[in-house]
C-alpha positions in Angstrom: 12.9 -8.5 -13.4 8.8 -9.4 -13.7 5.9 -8.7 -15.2 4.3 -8.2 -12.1 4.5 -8.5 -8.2 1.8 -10.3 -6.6 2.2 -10.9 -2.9 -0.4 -12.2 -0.4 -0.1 -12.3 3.2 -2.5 -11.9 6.4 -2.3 -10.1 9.5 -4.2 -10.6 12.6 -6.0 -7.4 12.6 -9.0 -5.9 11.4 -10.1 -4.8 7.4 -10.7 -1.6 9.1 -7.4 -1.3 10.9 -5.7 -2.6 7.6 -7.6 -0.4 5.6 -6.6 2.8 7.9 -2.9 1.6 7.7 -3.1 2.0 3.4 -5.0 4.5 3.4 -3.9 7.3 6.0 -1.2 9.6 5.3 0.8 9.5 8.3 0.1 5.6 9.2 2.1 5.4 4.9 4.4 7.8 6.2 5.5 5.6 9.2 5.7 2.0 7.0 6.1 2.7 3.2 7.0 6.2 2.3 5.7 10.2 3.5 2.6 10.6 1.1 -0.5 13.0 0.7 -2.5 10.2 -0.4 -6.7 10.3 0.2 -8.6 7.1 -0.5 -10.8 8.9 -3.3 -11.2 7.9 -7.2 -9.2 10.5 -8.9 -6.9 11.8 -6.1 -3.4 12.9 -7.3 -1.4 12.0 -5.0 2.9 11.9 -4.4 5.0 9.3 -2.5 8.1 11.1 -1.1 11.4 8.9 -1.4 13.8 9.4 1.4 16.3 10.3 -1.9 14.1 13.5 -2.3 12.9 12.0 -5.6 9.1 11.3 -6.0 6.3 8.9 -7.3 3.1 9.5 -8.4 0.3 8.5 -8.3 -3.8 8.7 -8.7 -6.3 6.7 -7.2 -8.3 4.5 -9.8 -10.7 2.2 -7.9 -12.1 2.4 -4.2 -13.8 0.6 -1.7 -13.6 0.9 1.3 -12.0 -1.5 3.4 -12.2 -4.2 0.4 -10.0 -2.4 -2.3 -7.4 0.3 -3.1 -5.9 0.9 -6.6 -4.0 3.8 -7.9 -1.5 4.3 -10.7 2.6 4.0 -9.6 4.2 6.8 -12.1 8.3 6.4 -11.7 10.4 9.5 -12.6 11.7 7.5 -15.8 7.8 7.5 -17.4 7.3 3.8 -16.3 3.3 3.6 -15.1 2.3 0.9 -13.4 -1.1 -0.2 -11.3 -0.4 -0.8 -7.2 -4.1 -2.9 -6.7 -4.6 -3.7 -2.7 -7.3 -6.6 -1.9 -8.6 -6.7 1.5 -10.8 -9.8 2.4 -11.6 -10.6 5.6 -11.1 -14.2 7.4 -11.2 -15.8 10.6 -8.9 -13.9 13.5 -8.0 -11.1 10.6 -7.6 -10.1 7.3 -5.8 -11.6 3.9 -4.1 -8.8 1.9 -3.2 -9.0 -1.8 -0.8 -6.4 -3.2 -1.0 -6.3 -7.1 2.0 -4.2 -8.9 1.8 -4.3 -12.6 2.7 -2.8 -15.3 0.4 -0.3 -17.0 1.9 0.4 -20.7 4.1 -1.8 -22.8 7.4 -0.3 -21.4 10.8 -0.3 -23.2 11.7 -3.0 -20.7 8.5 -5.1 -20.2 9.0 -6.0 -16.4 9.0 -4.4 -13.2 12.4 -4.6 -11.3 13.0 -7.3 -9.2 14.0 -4.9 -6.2 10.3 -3.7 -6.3 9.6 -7.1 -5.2 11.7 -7.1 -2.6 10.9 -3.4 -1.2 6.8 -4.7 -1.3 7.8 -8.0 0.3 10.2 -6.2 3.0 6.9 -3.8 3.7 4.1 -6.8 3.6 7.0 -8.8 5.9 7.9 -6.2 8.3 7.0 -2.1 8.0 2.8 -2.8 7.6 3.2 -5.7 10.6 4.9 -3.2 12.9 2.5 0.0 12.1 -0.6 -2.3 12.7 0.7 -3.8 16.0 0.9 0.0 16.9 -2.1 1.4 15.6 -4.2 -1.9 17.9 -2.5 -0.6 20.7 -3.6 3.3 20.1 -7.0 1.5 20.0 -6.4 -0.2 23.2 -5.9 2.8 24.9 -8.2 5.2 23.3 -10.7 2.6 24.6 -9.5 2.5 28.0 -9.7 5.9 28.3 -12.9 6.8 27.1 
C-alpha cells in the first residue's frame, strides 16, 4: 500500500491532444474506464468499472490544458484526489498524475494495485488513444 501515487511520464503529443484524451468521455472510455465526465469545477461525474461497480467523482480544479483535479469516491467510502498536471516541453508534453488520499482512512494508504492500474494506463492505454486521436487529426486535415 501508499500514501499516494505520483507518476510522471511524457508523450510526444500536444497539451491540447493530452488534454482532450483526459478530458473527453469517449477518448476515457477507450483508455481508462466508460465515464460521463465534463472538464467543469463541480461536475459529478461516474467512472463505470467493467465489474458493473462504479466510482465517483467531482471535478475540483480546472484549467484547461494545464490541470484536471477531481475527487476519486470508491464504493467502500475511501475519497481520494486524482490531480493531472499538464506542462508542455520540447516535442510534447510532461504529464503528472497525483492520487491521494483525501480523509484519514481506516487504512491510511492507497492500494498498491492502484499504482499499478495508473502506471499500466500512463505506460500503455493513454499512449495508444493519443497515437490514435493524432492520426484522426491527420486525416481530418487532409480532408478539409
Amino acid at each position: 500500500m501508499k500514501d499516494r501515487i505520483e507518476l510522471e511520464t511524457t508523450y510526444p503529443h500536444s497539451p491540447d491532444l493530452v488534454w482532450h484524451a483526459l478530458t473527453d468521455p469517449e477518448a476515457l472510455g477507450k483508455w481508462l474506464m466508460p465515464c460521463d465526465l465534463e472538464p467543469l469545477i463541480g461536475f459529478r461525474f461516474r467512472f463505470q468499472r467493467p465489474d458493473g461497480s462504479s466510482i465517483k467523482g467531482q471535478v475540483t480544479d480546472v484549467e484547461l490544458s494545464r490541470l484536471l483535479a477531481y475527487r476519486w469516491d470508491e464504493d467502500d467510502g475511501q475519497e481520494s484526489l486524482v490531480v493531472w498536471r499538464l506542462e508542455p516541453i520540447d516535442g510534447g508534453t510532461r504529464v503528472h498524475l497525483e492520487h491521494l488520499p483525501l480523509a484519514e482512512p481506516t487504512v491510511t494508504r492507497l492500494p498498491i494495485d492502484a499504482h499499478f492500474n495508473w502506471l499500466y494506463a500512463l505506460r500503455h492505454g493513454l499512449p495508444g488513444l493519443l497515437r490514435l486521436l493524432q492520426a484522426q487529426e491527420r486525416l481530418v486535415g487532409i480532408r478539409r
